[in-house]
C-alpha positions as CSV (number, residue, x, y, z in Angstrom):
1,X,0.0,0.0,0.0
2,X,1.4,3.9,-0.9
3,X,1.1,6.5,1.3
4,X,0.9,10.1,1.3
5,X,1.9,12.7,3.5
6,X,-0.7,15.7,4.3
7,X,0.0,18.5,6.2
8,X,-2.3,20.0,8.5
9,X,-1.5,22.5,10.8
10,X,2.1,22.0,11.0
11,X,0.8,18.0,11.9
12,X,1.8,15.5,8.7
13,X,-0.4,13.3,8.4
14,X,-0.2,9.9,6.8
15,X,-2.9,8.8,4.6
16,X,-3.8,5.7,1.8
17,X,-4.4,6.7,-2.0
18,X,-7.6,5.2,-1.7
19,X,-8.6,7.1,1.6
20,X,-7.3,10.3,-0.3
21,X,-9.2,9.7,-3.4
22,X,-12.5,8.9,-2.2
23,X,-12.2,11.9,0.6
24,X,-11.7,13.8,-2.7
25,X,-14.0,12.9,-5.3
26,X,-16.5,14.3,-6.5
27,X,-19.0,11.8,-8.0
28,X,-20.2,8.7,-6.0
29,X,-20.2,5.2,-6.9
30,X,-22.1,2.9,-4.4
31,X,-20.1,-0.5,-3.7
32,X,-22.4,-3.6,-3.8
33,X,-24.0,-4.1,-0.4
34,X,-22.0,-1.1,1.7
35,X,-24.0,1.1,3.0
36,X,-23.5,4.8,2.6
37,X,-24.2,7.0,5.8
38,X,-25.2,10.7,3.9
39,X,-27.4,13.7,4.2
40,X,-29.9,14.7,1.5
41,X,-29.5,17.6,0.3
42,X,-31.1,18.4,-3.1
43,X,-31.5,16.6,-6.5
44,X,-31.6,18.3,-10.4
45,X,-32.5,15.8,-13.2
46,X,-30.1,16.6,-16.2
47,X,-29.8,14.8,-20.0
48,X,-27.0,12.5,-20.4
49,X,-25.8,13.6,-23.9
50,X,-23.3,10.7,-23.9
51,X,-25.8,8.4,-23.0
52,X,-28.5,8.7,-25.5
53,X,-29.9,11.6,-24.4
54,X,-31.2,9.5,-21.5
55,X,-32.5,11.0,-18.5
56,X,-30.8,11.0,-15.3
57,X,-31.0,12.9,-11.7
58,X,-27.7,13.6,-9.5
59,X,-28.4,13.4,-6.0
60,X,-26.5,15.5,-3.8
61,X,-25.4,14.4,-0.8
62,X,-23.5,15.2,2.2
63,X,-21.2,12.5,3.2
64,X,-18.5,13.2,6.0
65,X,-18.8,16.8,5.9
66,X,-17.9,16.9,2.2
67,X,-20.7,17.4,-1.1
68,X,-20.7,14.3,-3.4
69,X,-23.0,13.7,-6.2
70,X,-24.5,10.4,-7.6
71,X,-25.6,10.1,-10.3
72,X,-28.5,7.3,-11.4
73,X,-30.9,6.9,-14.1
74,X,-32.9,4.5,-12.1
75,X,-36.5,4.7,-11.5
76,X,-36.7,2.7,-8.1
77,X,-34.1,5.1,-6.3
78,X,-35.8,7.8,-7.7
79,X,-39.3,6.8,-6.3
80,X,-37.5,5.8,-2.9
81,X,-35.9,9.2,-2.8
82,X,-39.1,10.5,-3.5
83,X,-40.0,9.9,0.3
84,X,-36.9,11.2,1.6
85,X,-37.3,15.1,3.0
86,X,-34.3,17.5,2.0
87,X,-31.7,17.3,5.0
88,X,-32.5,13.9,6.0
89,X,-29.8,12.0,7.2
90,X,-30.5,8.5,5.1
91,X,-28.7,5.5,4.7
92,X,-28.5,4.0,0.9
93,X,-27.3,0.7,0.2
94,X,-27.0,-0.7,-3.3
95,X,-27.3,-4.6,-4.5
96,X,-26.5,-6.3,-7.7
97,X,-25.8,-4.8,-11.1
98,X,-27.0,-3.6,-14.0
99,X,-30.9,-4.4,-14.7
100,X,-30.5,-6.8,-11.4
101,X,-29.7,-3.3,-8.9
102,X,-31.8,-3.1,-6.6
103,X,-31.9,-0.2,-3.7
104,X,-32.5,0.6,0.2
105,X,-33.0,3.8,1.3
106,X,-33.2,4.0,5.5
107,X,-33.3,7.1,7.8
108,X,-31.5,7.3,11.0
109,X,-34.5,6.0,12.9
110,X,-35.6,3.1,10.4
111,X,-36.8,2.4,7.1
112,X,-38.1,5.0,5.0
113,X,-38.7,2.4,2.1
114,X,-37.7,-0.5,0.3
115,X,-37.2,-1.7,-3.3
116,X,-37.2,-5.5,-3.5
């Protein structure tokens, strides 16, 4: 594993690629059955001009203090989000791939709904 050094504060600090790259990305990708701890904070729908001119919405979401987007085309996270207040503190967690994904969408006290 590689390492970098930050420095914060006159502090170095010692931190992974990976840890570094995902604290600093922009766009979200949802691993396979990890759930994502983030706030809601707004969604836009936009057309994907390198996608067929296909629909899609980015979510924006708060996740560890920093703004992340994820982008999805999918109909079932859209209707789950569609229950989901702006400034909710949700949990999402994504399973399978392609046509098989399938979503949950929890806030911090339980389930706000479920796509099976």
């Amino acid at each position: 594993m590689r390492y970098i050094n930050i420095e914060n504060r006159g502090e170095v600090k010692v931190m992974s690629l990976k840890k570094w790259a995902d604290k600093n990305r922009m766009y979200l990708k949802l691993e396979e059955d990890k759930p994502l701890k983030c706030k809601y904070i707004k969604y836009e729908e936009f057309v994907d001009k390198a996608n067929d001119d296909k629909g899609k919405i980015r979510y924006f979401l708060e996740v560890n203090g920093n703004e992340k987007i994820l982008e999805s085309q999918s109909i079932a996270l859209a209707e789950l989000m569609s229950g989901v207040n702006f400034g909710a503190v949700i949990v999402i967690t994504r399973r399978g791939t392609g046509r098989q994904t399938t979503y949950e969408v929890n806030d911090a006290s339980g389930q706000v709904d479920k796509d099976n």
